[in-house]
N, C-alpha and C positions, 0 to 999 in steps of 0.2 A: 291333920292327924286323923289316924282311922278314927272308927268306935271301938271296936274289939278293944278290950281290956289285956293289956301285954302278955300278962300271968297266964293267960288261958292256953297259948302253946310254947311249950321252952324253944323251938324257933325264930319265934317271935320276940322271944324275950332276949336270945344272945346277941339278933342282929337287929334289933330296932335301933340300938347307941350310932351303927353304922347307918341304917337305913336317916335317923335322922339327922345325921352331921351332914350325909349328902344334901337332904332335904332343904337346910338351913344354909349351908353354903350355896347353892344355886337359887336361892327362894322362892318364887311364887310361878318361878318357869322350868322346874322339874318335877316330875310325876317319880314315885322312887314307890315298887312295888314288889309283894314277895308272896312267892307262890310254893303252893303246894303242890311238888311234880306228882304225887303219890295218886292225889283225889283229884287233881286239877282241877284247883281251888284256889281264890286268892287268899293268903292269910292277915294280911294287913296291907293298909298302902297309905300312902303319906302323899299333902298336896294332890290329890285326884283332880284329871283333868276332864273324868265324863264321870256320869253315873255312877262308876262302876263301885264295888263297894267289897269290904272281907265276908267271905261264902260265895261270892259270885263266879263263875266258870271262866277258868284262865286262857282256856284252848290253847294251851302249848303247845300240844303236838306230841311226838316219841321223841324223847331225849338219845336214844339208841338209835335216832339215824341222823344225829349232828355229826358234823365234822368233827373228830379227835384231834387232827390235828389243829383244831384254833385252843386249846386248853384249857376250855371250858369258858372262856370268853367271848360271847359273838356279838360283832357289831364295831364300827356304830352302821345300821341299817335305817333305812328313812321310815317314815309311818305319817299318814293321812288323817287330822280328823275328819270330823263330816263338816265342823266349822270352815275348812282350808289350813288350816291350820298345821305347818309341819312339823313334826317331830325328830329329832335324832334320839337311836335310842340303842342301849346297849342291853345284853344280859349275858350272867354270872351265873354258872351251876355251881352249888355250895353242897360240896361235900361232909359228909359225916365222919367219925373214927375210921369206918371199915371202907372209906373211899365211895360211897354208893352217895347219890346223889337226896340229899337232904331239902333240899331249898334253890329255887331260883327266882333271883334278885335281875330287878328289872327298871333302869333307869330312862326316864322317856323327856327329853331337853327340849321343850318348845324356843323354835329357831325365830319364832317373830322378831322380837328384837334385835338377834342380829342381822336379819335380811333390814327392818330398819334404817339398822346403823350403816349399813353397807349401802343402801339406797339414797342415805345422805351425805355419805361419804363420797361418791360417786359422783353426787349435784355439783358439790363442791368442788370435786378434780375433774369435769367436766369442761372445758372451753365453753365460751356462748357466741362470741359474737368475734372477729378478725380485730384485731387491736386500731385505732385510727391510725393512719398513716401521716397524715399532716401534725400530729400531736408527737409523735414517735421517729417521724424523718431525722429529726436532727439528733438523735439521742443515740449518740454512735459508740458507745459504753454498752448500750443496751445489744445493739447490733450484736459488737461482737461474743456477747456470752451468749444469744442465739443462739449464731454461726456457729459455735463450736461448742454448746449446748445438744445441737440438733445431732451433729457427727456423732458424736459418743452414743447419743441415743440411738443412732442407724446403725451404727457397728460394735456396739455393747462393749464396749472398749473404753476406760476413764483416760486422760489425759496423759496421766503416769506413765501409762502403758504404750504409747502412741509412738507407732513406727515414723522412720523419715520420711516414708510416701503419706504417712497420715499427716503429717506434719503440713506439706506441699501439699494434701487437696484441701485442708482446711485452708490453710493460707490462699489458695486459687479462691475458693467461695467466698474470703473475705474482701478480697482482690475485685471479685465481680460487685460483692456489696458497696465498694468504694470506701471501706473504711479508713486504705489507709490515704486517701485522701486530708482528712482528719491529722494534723500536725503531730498530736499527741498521742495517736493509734498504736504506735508500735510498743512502746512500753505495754500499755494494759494489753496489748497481746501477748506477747512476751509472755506477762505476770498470769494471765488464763491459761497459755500454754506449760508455765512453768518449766519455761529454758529461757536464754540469756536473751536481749537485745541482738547483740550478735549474731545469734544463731538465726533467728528471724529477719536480720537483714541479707544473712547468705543466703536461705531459704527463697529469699521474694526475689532476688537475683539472678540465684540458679530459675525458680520460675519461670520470670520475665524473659531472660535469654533466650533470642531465638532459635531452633534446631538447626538440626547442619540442614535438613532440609529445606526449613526457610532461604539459609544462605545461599542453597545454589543456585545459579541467574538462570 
């Protein structure tokens, strides 16, 4: 919390309730500051993340040459400390009865934590190392959600949706996989494709059938 004493600007005193709900909701990693467009001056600030402190110089800028059309909201914009440390930060022109610009509130989100969480997030959905293949050859369940894992991933297209040529080159890569080798392959393809037995034995038929071209001598 600042030091300034609330009472000392009625400013200060209608938007601190707001300045501190931000505060306390985001805790110890937002800076929530309010300034004096007049004197350009801070008037209070809540959680400071430098020095900075109420009476110190805001360097705003001219509020007369922001864009009108963002409506008096701008951001979020990034911001540097000199720590490294980045900010996302927004600010709110706070108007008066007669529209003129009374206050501007200024929220500043140190993103450490979520670059963090995002960096451990990452470790974690990361691959490391090619799965063993002598441990995983016989695991032909696993095979096939691969195989037709991988597809949907290439062609952002779920299963559901899967035409009869997606059908036919899945089944072809299962086909080179040799799964259905595997007695009881067809079912669990089937149930991954979610169409019938059936469909999947006409499917690996039509396949395998040679073209006319094959046939010609």
């Amino acid at each position: 919390m600042g030091n300034v004493e609330e009472g000392r600007d009625p400013r200060v005193r209608m938007w601190a309730p707001v300045c501190r709900a931000v505060a306390l909701l985001l805790g110890p990693y937002a800076e929530v500051v309010l300034h004096d467009p007049e004197t350009d001056r801070v008037l209070e600030i809540w959680n400071p993340m430098t020095s900075r402190r109420p009476g110190d110089p805001s360097l705003l800028g001219e509020l007369d040459e922001l864009d009108p059309s963002a409506q008096d909201v701008y951001g979020p914009y990034e911001k540097l400390l000199a720590d490294g440390r980045r900010l996302s930060s927004v600010s709110a022109v706070l108007r008066d009865a007669r529209d003129e610009p009374s206050a501007v509130l200024c929220i500043n989100l140190d993103r450490t934590p979520l670059e963090q969480a995002a960096a451990v997030l990452s470790a974690f959905g990361a691959p490391t190392v090619k799965s063993p293949e002598p441990l995983f050859e016989e695991d032909w369940s696993e095979r096939i959600q691969h195989v037709i894992g991988t597809y949907v991933r290439e062609m952002g297209r779920p299963v559901e949706r899967m035409t009869r040529q997606d059908r036919l080159a899945v089944l072809g890569r299962l086909d080179e996989a040799r799964v259905f080798a595997v007695r009881r392959a067809t079912p669990a393809v089937a149930g991954a494709l979610r169409v019938s037995r059936s469909t999947v034995y006409g499917l690996l038929a039509e396949l395998r059938a040679p073209s006319a071209k094959d046939r010609q001598p």
